[in-house]
C-alpha positions as a Python dict, from the first residue, in 0.01 Angstrom:
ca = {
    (1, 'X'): (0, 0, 0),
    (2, 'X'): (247, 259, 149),
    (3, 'X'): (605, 235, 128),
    (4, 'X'): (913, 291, 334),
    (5, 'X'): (1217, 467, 365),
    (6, 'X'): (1408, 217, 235),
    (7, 'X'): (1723, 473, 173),
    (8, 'X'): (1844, 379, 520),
    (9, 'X'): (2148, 572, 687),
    (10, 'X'): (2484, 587, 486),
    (11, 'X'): (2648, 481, 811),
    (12, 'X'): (2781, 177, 695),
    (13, 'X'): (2928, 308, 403),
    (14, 'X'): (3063, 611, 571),
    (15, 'X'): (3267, 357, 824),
    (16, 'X'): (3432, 202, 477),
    (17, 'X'): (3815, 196, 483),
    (18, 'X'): (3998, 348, 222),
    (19, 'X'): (4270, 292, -17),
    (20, 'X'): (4567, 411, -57),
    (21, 'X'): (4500, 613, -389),
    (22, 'X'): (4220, 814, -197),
    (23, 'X'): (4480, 915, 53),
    (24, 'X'): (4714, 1044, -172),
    (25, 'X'): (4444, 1247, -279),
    (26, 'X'): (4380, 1436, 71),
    (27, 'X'): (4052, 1454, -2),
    (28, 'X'): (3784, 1372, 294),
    (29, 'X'): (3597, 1105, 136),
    (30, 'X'): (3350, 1027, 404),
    (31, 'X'): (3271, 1431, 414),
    (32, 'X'): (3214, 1426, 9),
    (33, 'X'): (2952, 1107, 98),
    (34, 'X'): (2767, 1295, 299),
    (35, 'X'): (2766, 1693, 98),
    (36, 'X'): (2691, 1509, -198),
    (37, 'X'): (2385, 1238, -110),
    (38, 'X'): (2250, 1515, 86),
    (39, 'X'): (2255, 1724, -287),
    (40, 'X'): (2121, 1413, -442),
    (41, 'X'): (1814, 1440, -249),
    (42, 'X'): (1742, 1791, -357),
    (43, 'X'): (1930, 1901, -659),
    (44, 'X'): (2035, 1584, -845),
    (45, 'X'): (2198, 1733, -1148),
    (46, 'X'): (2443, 1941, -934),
    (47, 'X'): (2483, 1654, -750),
    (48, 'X'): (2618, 1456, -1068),
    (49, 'X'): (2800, 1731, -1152),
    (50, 'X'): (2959, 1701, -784),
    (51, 'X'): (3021, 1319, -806),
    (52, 'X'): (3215, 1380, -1116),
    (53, 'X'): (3481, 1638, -971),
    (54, 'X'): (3505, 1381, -713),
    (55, 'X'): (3589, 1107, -883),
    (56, 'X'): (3871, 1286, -1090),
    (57, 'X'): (3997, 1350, -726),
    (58, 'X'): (4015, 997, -639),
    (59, 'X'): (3620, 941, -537),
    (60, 'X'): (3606, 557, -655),
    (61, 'X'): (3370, 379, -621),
    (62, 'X'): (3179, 638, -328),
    (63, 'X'): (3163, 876, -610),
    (64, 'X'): (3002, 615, -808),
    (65, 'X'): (2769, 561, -535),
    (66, 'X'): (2665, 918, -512),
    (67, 'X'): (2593, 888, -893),
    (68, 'X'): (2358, 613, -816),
    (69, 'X'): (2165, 799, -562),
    (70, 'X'): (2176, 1104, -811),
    (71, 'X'): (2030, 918, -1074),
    (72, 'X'): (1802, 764, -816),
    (73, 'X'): (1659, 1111, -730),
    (74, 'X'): (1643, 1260, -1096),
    (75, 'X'): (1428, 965, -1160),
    (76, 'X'): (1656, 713, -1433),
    (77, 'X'): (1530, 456, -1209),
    (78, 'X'): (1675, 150, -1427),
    (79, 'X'): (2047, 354, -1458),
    (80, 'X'): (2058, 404, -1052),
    (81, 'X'): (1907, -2, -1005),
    (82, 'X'): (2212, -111, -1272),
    (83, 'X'): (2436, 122, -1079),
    (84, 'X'): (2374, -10, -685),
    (85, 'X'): (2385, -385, -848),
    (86, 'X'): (2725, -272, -968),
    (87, 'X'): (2859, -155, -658),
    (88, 'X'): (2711, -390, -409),
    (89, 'X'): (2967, -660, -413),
    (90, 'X'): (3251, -384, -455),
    (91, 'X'): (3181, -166, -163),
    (92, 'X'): (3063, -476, 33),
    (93, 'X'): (3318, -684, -5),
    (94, 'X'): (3418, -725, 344),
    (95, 'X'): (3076, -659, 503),
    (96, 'X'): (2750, -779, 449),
    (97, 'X'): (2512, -587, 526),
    (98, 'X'): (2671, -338, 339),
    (99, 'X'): (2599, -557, 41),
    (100, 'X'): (2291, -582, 131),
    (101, 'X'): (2194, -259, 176),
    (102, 'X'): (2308, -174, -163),
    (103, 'X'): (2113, -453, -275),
    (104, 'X'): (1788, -310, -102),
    (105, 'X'): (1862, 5, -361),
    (106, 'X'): (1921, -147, -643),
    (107, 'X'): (1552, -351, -538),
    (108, 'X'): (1397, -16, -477),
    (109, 'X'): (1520, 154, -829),
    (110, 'X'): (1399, -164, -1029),
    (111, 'X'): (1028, -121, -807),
    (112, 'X'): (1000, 213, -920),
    (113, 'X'): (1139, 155, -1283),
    (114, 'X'): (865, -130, -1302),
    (115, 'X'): (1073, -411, -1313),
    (116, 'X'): (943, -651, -1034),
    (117, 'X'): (1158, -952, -1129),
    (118, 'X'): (1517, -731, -1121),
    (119, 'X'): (1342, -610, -791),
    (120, 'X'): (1282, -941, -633),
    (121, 'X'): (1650, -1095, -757),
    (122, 'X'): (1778, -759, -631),
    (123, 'X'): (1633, -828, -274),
    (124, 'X'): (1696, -1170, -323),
    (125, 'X'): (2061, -1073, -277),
    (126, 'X'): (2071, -909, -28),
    (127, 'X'): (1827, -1093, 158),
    (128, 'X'): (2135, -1413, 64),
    (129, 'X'): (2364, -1164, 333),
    (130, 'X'): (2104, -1062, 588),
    (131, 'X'): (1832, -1351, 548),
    (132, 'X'): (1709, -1190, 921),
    (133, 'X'): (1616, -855, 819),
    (134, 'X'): (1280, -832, 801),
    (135, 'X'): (1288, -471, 596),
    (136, 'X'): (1452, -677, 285),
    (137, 'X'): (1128, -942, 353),
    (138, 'X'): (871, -728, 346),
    (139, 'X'): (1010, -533, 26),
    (140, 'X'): (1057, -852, -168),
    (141, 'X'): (688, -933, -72),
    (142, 'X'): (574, -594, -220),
    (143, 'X'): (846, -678, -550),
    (144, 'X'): (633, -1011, -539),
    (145, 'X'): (255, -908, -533),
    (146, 'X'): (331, -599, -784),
    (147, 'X'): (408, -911, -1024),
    (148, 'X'): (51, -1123, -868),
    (149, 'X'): (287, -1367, -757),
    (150, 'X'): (75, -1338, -405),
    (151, 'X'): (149, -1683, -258),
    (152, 'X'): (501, -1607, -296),
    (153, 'X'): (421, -1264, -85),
    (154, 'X'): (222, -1404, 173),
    (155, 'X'): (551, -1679, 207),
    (156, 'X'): (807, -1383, 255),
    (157, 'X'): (530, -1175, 510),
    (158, 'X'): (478, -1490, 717),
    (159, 'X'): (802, -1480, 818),
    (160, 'X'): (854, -1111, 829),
    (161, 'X'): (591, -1127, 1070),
    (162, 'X'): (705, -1434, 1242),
    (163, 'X'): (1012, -1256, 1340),
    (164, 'X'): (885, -897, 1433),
    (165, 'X'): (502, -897, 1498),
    (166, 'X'): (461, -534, 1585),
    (167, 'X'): (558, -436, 1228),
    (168, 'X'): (150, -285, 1100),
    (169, 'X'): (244, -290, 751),
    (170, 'X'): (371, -617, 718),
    (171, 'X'): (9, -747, 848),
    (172, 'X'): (-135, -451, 521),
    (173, 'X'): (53, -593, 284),
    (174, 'X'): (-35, -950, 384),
    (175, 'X'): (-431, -869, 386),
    (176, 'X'): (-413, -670, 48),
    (177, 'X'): (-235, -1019, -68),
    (178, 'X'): (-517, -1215, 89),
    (179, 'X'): (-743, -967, -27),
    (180, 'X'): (-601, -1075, -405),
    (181, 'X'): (-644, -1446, -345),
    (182, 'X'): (-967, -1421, -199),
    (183, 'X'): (-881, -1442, 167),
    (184, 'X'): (-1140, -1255, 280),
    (185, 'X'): (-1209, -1329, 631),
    (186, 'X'): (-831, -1390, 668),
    (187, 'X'): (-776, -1006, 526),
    (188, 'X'): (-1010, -880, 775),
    (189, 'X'): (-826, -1073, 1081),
    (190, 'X'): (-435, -901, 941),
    (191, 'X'): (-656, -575, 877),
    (192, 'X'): (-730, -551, 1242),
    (193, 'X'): (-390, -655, 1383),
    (194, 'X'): (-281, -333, 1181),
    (195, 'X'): (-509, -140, 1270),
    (196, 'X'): (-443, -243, 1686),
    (197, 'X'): (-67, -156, 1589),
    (198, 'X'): (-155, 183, 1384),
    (199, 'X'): (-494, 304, 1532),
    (200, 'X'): (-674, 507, 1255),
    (201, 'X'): (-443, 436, 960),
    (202, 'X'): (-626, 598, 650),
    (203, 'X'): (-494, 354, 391),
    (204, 'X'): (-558, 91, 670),
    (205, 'X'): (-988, 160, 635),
    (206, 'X'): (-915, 188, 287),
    (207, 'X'): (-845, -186, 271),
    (208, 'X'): (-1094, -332, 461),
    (209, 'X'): (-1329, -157, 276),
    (210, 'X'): (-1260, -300, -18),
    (211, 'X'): (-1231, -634, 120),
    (212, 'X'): (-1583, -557, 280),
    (213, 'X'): (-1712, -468, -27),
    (214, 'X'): (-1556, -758, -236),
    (215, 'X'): (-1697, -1001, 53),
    (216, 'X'): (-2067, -828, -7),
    (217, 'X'): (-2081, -598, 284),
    (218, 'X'): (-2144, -285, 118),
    (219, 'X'): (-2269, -98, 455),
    (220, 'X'): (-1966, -203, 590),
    (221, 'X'): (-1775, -75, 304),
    (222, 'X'): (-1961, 261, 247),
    (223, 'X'): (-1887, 346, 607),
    (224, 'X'): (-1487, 257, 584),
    (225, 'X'): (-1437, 502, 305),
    (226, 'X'): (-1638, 785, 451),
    (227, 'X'): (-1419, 705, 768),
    (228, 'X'): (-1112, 710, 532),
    (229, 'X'): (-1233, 1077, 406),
    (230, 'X'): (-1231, 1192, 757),
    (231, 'X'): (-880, 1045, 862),
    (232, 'X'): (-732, 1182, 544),
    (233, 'X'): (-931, 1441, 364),
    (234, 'X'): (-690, 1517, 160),
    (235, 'X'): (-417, 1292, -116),
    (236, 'X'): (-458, 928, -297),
    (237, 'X'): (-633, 757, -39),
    (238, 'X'): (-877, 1000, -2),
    (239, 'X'): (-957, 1025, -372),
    (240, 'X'): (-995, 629, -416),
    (241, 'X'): (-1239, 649, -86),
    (242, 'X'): (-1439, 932, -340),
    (243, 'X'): (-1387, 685, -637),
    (244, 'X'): (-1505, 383, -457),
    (245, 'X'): (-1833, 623, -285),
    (246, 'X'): (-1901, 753, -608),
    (247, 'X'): (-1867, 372, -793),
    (248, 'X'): (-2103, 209, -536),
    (249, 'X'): (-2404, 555, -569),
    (250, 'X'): (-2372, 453, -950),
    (251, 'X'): (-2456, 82, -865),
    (252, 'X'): (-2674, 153, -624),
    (253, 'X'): (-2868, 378, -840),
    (254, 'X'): (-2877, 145, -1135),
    (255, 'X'): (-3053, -117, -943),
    (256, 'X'): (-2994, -432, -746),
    (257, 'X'): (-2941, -677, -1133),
    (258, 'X'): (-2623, -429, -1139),
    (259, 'X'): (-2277, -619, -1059),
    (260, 'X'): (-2126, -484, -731),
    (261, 'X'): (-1886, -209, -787),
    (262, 'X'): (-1534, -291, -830),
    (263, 'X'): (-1267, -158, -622),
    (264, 'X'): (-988, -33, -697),
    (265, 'X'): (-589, -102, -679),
    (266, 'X'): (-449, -22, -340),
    (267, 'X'): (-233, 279, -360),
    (268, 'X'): (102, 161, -471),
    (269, 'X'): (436, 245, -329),
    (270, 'X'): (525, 626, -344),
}
């Protein structure tokens, strides 16, 4: 499954009022935000190096939010998800989707730290101050299926796609958990609702040929992931179309008393 940007805008942040400390500081705050998570994005470490000067000029807890993203960026994953959990109720205090969006970070950090439960009580959060947004659902359904806790998933998706039908990877993720429980034919049905909202999708064909070829169609799947190789000839989901190809010429080769081959995990979150 493919991810998200779920970095969303610094808007809400940006909009925070100040104290009086900061202005005694005549610094532009809300300027800093922006220089430095644009530096945390590219160039981490001077970005740390940044957030520090700006906290000895009166940063607060901003500077310690562009030290999160820093971290986030140079990859101490666990550091930046301790960090955002640190900050959310601080910075979003008077505003709760501000909370929540910190939240949503902190979940992402523990995701790619591999820490699913710290993910899922992350989201859980912030999902507490904006039960409605369907971005927080669908990430704590991912949190939920990385730890095969898939009828949890499916429980979080159905109403992520309850509330906003048009979403195409809401209706992936919920066939790749159907896909894990054995769902076949109800895979297939979410796999073509996804595919009506995001014609072609490479990691899309991916799917349903492995649930084809899980279900015993191997035509059906054979033909997906040469389809897949066309879409996307090059990256992951091209390469575990060539793995899966290559699995089921083995099999094939060895002889029908030779167990079907086995497909692979769908391409996690980048």
């Amino acid at each position: 499954m493919t991810g998200r940007n779920v970095f969303p805008s610094l808007a809400l942040l940006l909009s925070l009022p100040w104290g009086a400390g900061a202005a005694v500081a005549a610094v532009d705050h809300n300027a800093e935000m922006r220089a430095c998570s644009t530096l945390a994005e590219t160039r981490p470490d001077a970005a740390l190096d940044s957030a520090q000067v700006w906290r000895e000029r009166g940063g607060g807890d901003m500077a310690q939010l562009c030290t999160a993203l820093a971290l986030f960026h140079k990859g101490d994953f666990k550091t930046a998800g301790a960090r955002f959990e640190e900050l959310a109720p601080r910075l979003g205090r008077d505003d709760a989707k501000v909370a929540a969006s910190l939240f949503g970070r902190a979940g992402w950090a523990w995701l790619r730290a591999g820490d699913q439960g710290r993910a899922e009580k992350a989201y859980g959060e912030a999902l507490k101050r904006q039960p409605d947004d369907v971005d927080l659902r669908i990430d704590r359904a991912f949190a939920r299926a990385e730890a095969e806790r898939y009828w949890d998933a499916l429980a979080d998706l159905d109403v992520a796609i309850a509330r906003a039908p048009d979403r195409p990877e809401a209706f992936l993720y919920r066939a790749a958990a159907r896909k894990a429980l054995s769902q076949h034919r109800e895979a297939l049905n979410d796999v073509a609702r996804a595919l009506e909202l995001k014609p072609n999708d490479a990691e899309t064909v991916l799917l349903r040929g492995n649930i084809k070829a899980v279900s015993g169609d191997l035509k059906g799947a054979r033909d997906d992931w040469r389809l897949v190789r066309r879409l996307a000839p090059e990256g992951r989901t091209a390469k575990a179309a060539g793995d899966n190809l290559a699995r089921l010429d083995k099999a094939e080769a060895a002889g029908p008393q030779k167990a079907l081959p086995k497909a692979p995990p769908e391409p996690k979150k980048p």
